[in-house]
N, C-alpha and C positions, 0 to 999 in steps of 0.2 A: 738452575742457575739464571737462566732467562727472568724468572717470575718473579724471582730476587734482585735483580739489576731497576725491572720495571716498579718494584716495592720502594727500594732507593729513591729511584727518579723524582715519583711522587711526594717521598714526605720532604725529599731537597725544595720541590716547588711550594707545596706547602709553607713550609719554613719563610719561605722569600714571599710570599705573599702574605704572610701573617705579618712580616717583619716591614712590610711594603706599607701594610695599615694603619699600622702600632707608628710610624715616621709621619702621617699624613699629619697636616696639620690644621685645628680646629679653621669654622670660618672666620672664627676674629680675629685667628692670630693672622691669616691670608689676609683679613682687611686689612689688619695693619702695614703687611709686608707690602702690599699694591701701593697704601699709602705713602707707606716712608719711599718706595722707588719713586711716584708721584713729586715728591718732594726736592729729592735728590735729581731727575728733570726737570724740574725748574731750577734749579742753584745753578743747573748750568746758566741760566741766561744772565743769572747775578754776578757768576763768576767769569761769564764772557768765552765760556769754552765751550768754543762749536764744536770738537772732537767728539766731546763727554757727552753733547746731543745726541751727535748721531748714534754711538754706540746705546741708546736706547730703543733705535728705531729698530723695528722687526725688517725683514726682506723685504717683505709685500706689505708694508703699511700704505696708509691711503691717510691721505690730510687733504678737506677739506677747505678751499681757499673764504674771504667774504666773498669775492665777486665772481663764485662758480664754478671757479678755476678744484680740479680735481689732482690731486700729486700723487702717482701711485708709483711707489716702491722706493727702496732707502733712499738709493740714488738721487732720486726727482724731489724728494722732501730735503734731503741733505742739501741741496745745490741750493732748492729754493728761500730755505731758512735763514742762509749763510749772510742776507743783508742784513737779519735780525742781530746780525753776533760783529757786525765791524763798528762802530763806534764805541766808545769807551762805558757810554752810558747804554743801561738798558732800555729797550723801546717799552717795553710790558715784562711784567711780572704774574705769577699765578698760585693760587696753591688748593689743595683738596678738600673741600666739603663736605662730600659723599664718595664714598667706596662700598661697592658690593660685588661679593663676588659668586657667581654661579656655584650650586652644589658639587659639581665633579672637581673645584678646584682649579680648574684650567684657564678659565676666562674670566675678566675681572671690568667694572666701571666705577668711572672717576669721573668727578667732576665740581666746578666750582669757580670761585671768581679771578676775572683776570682784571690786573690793576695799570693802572697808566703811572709813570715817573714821580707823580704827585701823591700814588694810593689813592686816587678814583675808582672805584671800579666803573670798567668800560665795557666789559663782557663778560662773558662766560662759556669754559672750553667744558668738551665733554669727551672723554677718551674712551677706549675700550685697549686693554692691557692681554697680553696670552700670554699664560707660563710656557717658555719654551726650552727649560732647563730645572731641572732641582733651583728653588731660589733665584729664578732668571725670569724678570718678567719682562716684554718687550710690546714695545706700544703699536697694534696694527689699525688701528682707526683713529683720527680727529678733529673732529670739529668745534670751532669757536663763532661766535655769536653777540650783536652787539647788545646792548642791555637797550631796554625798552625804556622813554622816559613818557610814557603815555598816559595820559589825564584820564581818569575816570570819570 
């Protein structure tokens, strides 16, 4: 009865990890899914809704300031962002370039150009994304950068 319970156990495991595989899904479909969230974080800054920011920030993200300045964890990036989102008009805009994402699926980067009020571009952010849910990606690293206007 024992050896029979133990026979069960395993083809039930089986089963959930067959079924676990057969759900994964390819890396392009994951690029695209990092992308389109990518996207859907910036329209907050279009749409002026600091809530919908924050709800993409991981616990422990970490945001990189220009001037050094290091923001670590929702809190300290929510609070700091928050100048970005009071005026009517957006200060910068951004959207995705590149997206790739690690083979286990887990962890994902993004990056590309960020635009000033006019569509300048003025820099360029570089994120790092972690699935931390079925379909739930959330942003734990950021860094933006100003664009180089250097002579050759």
């Amino acid at each position: 009865m024992r050896l029979r319970w133990i026979g069960l156990l395993c083809v039930a495991l089986l089963t959930l990890a067959a079924a676990a595989s057969a759900q994964r899904l390819s890396n392009a479909e994951l690029k695209k899914q990092v992308a389109d969230t990518e996207r859907a974080f910036a329209a907050t800054m279009k749409a002026r809704d600091h809530a919908a920011f924050a709800s993409f920030l991981s616990q422990d993200a970490v945001f990189f300031g220009g001037d050094g300045q290091v923001l670590r964890g929702k809190d300290a990036v929510t609070q700091a962002w928050k100048t970005f989102y009071i005026k009517p008009e957006a200060p910068f805009s951004w959207e995705p370039q590149e997206v790739e994402v690690v083979e286990s699926g887990t962890l994902a980067y993004s990056g590309g150009p960020v635009y000033d009020p006019s569509g300048k571009v003025v820099g360029r952010f570089n994120s790092i994304w972690r699935l931390e849910a079925p379909n739930t990606w959330k942003i734990v690293f950021d860094r933006g950068s100003q664009v180089c206007n250097c002579k050759k």
